[in-house]
Structures are given as C-alpha cells and as structure tokens.
N, C-alpha and C positions, 0 to 999 in steps of 0.2 A: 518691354516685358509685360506679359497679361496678368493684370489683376486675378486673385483666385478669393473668391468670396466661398468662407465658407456658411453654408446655414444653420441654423438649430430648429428643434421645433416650431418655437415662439415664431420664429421670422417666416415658416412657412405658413402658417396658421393664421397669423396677424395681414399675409400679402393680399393688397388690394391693386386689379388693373385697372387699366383705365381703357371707358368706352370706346368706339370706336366703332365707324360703321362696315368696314372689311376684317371686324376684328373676330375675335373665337369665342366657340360658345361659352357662357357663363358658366354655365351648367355643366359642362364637360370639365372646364379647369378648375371645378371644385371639385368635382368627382373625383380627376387625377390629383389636385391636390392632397384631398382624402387619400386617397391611395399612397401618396409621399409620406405624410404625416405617419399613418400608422406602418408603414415599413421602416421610418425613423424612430418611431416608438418602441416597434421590438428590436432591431439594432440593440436602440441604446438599452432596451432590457438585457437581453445577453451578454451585451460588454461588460455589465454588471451583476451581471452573473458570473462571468468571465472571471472577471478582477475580483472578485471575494473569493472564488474557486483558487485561484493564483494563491491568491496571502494567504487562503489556509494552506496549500499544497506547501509554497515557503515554512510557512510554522513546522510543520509535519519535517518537511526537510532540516531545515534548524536541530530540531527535537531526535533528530535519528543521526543529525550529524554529531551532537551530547553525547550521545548511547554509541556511537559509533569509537570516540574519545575514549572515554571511560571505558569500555570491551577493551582497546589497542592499551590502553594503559593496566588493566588488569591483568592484561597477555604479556605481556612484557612483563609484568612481578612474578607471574609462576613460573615463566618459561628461566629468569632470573633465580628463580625459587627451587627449583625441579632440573635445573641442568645437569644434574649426574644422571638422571633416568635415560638409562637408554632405550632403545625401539625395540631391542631383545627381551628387555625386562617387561614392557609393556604385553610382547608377543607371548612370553611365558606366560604374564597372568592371568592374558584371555585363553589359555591354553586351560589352566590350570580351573576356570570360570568353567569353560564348556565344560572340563570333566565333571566336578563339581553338581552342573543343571541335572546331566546325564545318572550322575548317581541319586539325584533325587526323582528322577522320572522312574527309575527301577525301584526305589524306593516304596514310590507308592504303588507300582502295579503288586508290586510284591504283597502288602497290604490290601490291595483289593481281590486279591486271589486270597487273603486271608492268612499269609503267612507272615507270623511276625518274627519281624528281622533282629530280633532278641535270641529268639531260639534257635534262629539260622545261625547266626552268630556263637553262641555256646556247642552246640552241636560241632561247631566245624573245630573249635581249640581242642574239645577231647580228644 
C-alpha cells in the first residue's frame, strides 16, 4: 500500500533538495514552490472562512429551529383554544371587514364633496 504524505505549509516552506549535477533548476523549484505555498495559503484561508461561515449558518439554524418550536407550540394552544371557530365564521367576518372598509371609503368622499353625513342621515328618518 502507498504511503500518502500529507503536507502543510511549514513542510513546504521548510523543503530543502539536495544538489545534483542533472538535477533542476534551483531557481524554478522555488518559484513553483512559491506558487505551492501561496495556493496552500488561500486554500487554508477559505476553509476558514468556510468553517466560521458553517458554525454561524448552524447557530442561525439552531435559533430558527427555537422559533420554529415555540410557533408549532403556540399553534397548537390556539388551534386548541379556537376549535369551535369555524371557516364560515371566519368567511363572514372578512365579509363583514370589506363592507365595513367600503363604508368608510364613502364616507369620506362624502366628506370631501363636503357633505356631511349627519345631515344626510337626519334628512333621510324625516
């Protein structure tokens, strides 16, 4: 089975070859090694970036899975609380809302035409 060395910075940084008269240029496997180095650098920047991103996103999820708890439980005490309401009653009262908006929208144009709905009103029982 092949050995799998892994590296870190330090070990790239720290590697010294040894001379050799058909060997490589010096000067080029410092270059690439440069090049190793600082593409191991940002790696490990963004993994660290990565992983603080993570454990806040976890927090965040935690915190909404709380709030997600407490909603399912509060829902459960009205729905508990409120079981005689039916869908009709609900249906009647937004019936009863809109007429209500509506008569205040006449309301007021009635008032900005400058009639006031006092008079209108006395006027009509005679």
């Amino acid at each position: 089975m092949k050995k799998v060395v892994i590296l870190n910075y330090q070990d790239i940084l720290n590697k010294k070859f040894s001379a050799s008269l058909k060997g490589y240029n010096p000067l080029e496997v410092d270059l690439f090694l440069d090049q190793v180095l600082y593409t191991i650098d940002l790696k490990d920047k963004k993994i660290d970036s990565l992983t603080s991103e993570v454990q806040s996103l976890k927090k965040s999820l935690d915190d909404l899975t709380e709030k997600n708890k407490n909603i399912s439980r509060e829902f459960s005490f009205f729905k508990k609380r409120f079981k005689n309401i039916n869908e009709d009653d609900v249906l009647k009262n937004a019936s009863t809302i809109e007429l209500i908006q509506k008569v205040n929208v006449y309301e007021r144009k009635l008032n900005e035409l400058g009639i006031d709905l006092k008079d209108l009103l006395e006027s009509q029982s005679k």
